[in-house]
MMTF fields as JSON, N, C-alpha, C and O atoms, coordinates in Angstrom:
{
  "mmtfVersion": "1.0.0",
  "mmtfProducer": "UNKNOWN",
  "numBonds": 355,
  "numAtoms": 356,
  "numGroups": 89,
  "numChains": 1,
  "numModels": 1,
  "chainsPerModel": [1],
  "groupsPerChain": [89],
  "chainIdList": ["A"],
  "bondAtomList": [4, 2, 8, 6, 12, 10, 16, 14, 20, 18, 24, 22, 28, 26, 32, 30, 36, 34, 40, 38, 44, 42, 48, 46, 52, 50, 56, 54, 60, 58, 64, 62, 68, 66, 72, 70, 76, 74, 80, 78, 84, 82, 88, 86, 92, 90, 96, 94, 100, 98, 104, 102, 108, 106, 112, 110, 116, 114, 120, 118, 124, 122, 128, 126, 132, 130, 136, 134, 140, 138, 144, 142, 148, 146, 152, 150, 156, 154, 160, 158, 164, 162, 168, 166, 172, 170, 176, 174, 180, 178, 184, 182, 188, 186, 192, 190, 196, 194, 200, 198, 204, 202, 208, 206, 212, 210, 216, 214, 220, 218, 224, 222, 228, 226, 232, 230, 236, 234, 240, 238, 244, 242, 248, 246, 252, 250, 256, 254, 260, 258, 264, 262, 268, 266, 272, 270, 276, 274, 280, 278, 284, 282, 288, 286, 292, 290, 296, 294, 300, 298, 304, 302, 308, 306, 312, 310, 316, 314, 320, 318, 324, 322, 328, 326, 332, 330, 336, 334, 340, 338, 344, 342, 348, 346, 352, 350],
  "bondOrderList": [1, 1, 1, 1, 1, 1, 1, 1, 1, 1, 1, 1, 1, 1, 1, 1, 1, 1, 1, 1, 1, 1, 1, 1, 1, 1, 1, 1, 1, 1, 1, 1, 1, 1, 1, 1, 1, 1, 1, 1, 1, 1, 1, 1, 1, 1, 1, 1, 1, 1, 1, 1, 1, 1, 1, 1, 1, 1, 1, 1, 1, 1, 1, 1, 1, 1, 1, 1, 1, 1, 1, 1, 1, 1, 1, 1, 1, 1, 1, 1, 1, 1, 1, 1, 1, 1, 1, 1],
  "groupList": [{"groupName": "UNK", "atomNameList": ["N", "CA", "C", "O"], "elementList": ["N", "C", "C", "O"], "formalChargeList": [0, 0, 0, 0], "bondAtomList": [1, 0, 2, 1, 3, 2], "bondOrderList": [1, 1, 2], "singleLetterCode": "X", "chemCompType": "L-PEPTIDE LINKING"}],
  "groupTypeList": [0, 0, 0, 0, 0, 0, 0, 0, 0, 0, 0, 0, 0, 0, 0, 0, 0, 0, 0, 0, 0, 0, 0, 0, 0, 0, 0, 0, 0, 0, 0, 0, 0, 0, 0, 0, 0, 0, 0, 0, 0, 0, 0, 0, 0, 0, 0, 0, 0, 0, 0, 0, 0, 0, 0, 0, 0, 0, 0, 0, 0, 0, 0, 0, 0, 0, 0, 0, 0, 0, 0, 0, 0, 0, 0, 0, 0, 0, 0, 0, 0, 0, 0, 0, 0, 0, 0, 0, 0],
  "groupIdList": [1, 2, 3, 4, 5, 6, 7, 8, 9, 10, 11, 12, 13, 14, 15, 16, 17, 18, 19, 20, 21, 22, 23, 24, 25, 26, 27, 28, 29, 30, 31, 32, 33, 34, 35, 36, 37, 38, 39, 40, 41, 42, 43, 44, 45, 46, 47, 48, 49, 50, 51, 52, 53, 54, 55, 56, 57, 58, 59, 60, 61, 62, 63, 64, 65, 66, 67, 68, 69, 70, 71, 72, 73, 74, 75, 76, 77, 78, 79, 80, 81, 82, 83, 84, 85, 86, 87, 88, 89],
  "secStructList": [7, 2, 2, 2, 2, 2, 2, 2, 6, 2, 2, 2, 2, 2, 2, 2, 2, 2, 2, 2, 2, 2, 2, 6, 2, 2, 2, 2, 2, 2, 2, 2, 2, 2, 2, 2, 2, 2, 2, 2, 2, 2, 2, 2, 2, 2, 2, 2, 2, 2, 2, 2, 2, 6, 6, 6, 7, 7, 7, 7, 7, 7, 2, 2, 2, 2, 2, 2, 2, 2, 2, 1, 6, 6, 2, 2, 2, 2, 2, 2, 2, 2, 2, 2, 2, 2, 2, 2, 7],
  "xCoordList": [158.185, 157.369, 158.232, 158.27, 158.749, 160.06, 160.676, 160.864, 161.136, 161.69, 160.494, 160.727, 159.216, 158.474, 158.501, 158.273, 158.649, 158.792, 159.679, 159.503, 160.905, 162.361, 162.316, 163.021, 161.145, 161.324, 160.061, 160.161, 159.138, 158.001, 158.642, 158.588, 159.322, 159.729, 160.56, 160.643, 161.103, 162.052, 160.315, 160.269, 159.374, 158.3, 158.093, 158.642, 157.104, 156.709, 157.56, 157.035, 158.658, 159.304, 159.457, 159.431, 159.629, 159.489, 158.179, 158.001, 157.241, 155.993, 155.645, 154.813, 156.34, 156.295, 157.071, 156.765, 158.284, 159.049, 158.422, 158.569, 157.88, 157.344, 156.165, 155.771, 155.233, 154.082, 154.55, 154.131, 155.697, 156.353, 156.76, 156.029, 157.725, 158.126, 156.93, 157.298, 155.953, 154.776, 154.081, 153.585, 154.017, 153.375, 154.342, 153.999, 155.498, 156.022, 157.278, 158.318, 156.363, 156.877, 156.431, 157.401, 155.57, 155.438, 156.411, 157.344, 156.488, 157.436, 159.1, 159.765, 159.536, 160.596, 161.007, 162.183, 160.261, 160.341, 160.667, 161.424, 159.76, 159.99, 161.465, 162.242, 161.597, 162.917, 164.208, 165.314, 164.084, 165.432, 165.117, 166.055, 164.306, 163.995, 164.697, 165.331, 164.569, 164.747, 166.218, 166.692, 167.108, 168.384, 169.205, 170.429, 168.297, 169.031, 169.144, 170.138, 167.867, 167.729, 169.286, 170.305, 169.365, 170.19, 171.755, 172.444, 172.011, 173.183, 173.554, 174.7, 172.674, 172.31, 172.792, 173.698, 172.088, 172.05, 173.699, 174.341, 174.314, 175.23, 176.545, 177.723, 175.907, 177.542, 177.29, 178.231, 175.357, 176.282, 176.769, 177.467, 176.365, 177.451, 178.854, 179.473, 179.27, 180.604, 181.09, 182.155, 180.335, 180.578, 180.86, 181.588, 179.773, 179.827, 180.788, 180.971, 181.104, 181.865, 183.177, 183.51, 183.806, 184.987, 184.303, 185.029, 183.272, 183.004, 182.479, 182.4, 181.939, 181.203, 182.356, 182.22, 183.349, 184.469, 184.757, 184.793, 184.968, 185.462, 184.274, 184.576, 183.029, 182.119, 181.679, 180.703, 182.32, 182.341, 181.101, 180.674, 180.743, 179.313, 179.899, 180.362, 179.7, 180.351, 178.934, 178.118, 178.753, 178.177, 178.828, 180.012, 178.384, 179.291, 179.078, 178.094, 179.911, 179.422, 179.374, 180.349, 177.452, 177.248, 175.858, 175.288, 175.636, 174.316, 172.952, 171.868, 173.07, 172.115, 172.026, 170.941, 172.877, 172.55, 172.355, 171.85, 172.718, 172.424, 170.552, 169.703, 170.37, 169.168, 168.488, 167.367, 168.404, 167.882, 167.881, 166.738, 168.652, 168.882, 168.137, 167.864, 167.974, 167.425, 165.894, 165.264, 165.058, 163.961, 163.191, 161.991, 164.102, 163.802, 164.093, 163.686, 165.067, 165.682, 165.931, 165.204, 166.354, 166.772, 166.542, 167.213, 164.828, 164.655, 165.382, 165.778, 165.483, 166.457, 168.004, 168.513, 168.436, 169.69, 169.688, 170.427, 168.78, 168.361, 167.889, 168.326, 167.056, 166.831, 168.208, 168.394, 169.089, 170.411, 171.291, 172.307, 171.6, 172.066, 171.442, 172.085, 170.406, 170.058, 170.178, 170.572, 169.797, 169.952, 171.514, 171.736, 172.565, 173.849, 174.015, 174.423, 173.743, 173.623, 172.968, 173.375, 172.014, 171.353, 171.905, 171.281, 173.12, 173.432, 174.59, 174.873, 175.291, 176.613, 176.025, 176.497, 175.195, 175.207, 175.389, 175.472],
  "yCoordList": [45.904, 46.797, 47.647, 48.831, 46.789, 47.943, 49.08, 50.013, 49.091, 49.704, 51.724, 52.928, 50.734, 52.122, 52.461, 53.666, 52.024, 52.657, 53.534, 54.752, 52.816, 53.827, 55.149, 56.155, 54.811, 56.012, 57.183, 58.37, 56.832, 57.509, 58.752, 59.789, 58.798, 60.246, 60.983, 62.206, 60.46, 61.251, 62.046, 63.236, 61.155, 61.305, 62.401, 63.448, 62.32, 63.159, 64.664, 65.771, 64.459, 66.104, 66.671, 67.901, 65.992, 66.753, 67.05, 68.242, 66.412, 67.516, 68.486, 69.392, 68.185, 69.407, 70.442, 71.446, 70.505, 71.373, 71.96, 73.174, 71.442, 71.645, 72.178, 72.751, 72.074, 73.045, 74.19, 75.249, 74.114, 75.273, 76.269, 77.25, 76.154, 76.771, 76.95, 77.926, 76.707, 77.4, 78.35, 79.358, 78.002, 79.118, 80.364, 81.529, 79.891, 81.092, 82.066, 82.725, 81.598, 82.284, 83.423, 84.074, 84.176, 85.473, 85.85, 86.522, 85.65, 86.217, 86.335, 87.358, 85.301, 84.997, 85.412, 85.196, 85.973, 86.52, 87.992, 88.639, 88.558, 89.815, 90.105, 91.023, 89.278, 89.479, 89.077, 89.346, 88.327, 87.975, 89.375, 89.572, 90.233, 91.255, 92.306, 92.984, 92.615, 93.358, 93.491, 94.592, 92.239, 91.89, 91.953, 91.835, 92.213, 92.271, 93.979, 94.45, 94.97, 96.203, 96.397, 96.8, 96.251, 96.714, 96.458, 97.334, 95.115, 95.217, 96.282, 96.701, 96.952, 97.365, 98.828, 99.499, 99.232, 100.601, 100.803, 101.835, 99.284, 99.203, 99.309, 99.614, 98.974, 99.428, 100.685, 101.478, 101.342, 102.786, 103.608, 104.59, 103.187, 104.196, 103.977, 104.923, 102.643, 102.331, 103.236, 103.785, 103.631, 104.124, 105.711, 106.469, 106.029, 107.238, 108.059, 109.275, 107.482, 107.685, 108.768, 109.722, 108.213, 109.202, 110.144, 110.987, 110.135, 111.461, 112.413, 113.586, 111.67, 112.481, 113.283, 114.489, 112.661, 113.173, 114.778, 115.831, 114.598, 115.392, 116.501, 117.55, 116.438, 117.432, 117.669, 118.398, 117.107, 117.722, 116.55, 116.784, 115.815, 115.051, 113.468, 112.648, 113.487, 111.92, 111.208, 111.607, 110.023, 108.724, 107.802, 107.689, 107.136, 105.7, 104.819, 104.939, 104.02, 102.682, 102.029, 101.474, 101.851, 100.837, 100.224, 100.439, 99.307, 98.251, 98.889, 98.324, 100.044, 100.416, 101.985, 102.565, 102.477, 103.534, 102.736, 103.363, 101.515, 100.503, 100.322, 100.69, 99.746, 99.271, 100.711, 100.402, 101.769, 102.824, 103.18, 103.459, 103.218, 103.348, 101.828, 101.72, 101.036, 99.714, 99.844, 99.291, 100.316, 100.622, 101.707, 101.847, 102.502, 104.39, 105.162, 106.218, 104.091, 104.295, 105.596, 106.04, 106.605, 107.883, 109.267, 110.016, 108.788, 109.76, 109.621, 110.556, 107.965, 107.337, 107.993, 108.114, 108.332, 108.874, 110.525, 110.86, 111.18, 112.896, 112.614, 113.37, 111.536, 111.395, 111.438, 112.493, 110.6, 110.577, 111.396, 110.962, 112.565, 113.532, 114.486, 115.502, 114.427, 115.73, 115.145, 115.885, 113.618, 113.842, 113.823, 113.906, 113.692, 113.856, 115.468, 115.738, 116.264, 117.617, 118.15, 119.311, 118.083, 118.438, 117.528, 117.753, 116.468, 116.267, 116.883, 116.976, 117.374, 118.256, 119.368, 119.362, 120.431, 121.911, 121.77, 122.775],
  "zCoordList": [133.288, 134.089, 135.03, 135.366, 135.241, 136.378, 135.996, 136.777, 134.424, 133.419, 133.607, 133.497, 133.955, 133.643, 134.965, 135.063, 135.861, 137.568, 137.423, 137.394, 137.302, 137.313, 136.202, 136.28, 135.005, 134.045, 134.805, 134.494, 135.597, 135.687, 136.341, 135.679, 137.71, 138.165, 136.922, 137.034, 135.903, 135.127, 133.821, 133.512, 133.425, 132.917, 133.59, 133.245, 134.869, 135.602, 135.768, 135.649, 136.0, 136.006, 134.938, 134.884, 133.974, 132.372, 132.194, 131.944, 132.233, 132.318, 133.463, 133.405, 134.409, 134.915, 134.749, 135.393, 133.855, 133.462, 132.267, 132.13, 131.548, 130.468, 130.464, 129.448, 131.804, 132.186, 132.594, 132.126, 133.736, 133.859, 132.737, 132.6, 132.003, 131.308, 130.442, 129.788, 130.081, 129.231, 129.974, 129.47, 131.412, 132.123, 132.384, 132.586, 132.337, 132.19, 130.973, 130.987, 130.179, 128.628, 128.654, 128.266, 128.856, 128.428, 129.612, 129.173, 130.871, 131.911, 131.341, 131.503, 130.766, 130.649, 129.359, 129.066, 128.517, 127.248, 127.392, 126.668, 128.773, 129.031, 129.835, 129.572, 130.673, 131.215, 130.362, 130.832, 128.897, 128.119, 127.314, 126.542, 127.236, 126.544, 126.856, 126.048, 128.824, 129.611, 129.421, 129.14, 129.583, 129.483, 128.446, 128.5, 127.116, 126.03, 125.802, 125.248, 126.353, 125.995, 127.294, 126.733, 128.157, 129.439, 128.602, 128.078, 128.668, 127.383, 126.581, 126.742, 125.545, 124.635, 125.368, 124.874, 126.587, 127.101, 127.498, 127.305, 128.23, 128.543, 127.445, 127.634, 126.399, 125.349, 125.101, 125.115, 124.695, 124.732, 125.754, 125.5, 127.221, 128.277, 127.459, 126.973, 127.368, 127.081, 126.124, 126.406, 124.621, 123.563, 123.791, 123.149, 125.286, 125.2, 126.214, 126.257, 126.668, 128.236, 128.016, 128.718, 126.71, 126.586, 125.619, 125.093, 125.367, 124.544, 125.088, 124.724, 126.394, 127.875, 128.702, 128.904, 129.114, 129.733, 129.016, 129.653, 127.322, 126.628, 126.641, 126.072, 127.176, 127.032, 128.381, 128.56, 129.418, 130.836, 131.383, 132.514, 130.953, 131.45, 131.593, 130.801, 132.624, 133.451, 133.707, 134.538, 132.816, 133.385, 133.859, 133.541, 134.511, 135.385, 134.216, 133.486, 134.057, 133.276, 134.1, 134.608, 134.686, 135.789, 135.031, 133.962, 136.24, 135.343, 136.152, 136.005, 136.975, 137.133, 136.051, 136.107, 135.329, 134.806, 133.324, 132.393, 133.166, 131.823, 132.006, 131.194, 133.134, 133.003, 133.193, 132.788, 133.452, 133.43, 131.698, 131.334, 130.845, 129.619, 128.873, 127.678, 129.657, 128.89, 129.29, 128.388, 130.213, 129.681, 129.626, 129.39, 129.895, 129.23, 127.924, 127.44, 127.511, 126.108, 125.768, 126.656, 125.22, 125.147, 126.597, 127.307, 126.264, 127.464, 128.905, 129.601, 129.247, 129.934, 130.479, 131.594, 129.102, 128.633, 129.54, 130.467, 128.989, 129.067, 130.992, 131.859, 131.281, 132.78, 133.556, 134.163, 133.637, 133.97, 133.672, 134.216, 133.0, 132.653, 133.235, 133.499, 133.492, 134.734, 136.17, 137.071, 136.467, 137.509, 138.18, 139.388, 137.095, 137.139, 137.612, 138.741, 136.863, 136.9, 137.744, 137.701, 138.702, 139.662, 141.105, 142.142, 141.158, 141.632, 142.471, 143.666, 140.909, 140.888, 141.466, 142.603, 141.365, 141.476, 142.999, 143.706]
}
């Protein structure tokens, strides 16, 4: 009987981890989503950076012009390029 004393708090927090994490699956689905598009935005600054230089148009390779490209996706791209350009004039 003792055996189940000492196991009950380890019982007890696994279902509560396990309620947790079901309540928050759609949350956490959206943010490994969020993180994978930002990545994603983030290699192409990387890809594009020296081809930008060579055409006069400077992006930062930063994680806020990534996550701007991770959930704006192109238009994202064309948003930051003007406000680059309307920064400059």
């Amino acid at each position: 009987m003792e055996w189940l004393l000492n196991a009950l708090p380890w019982i007890v927090g696994g279902l509560i981890l396990a309620l947790a994490l079901a309540a928050l699956r759609r949350p956490l689905r959206t943010l490994l989503r969020l993180g994978l598009r930002t990545g994603v935005g983030l290699g192409v600054l990387w890809l594009l950076h020296p081809l930008g230089s060579l055409a006069g148009l400077q992006l930062g390779v930063n994680l806020l012009n990534a996550l701007v490209l991770g959930v704006l996706g192109v238009p994202g791209l064309g948003l930051l390029l003007l406000v680059n350009w309307a920064l400059a004039v």
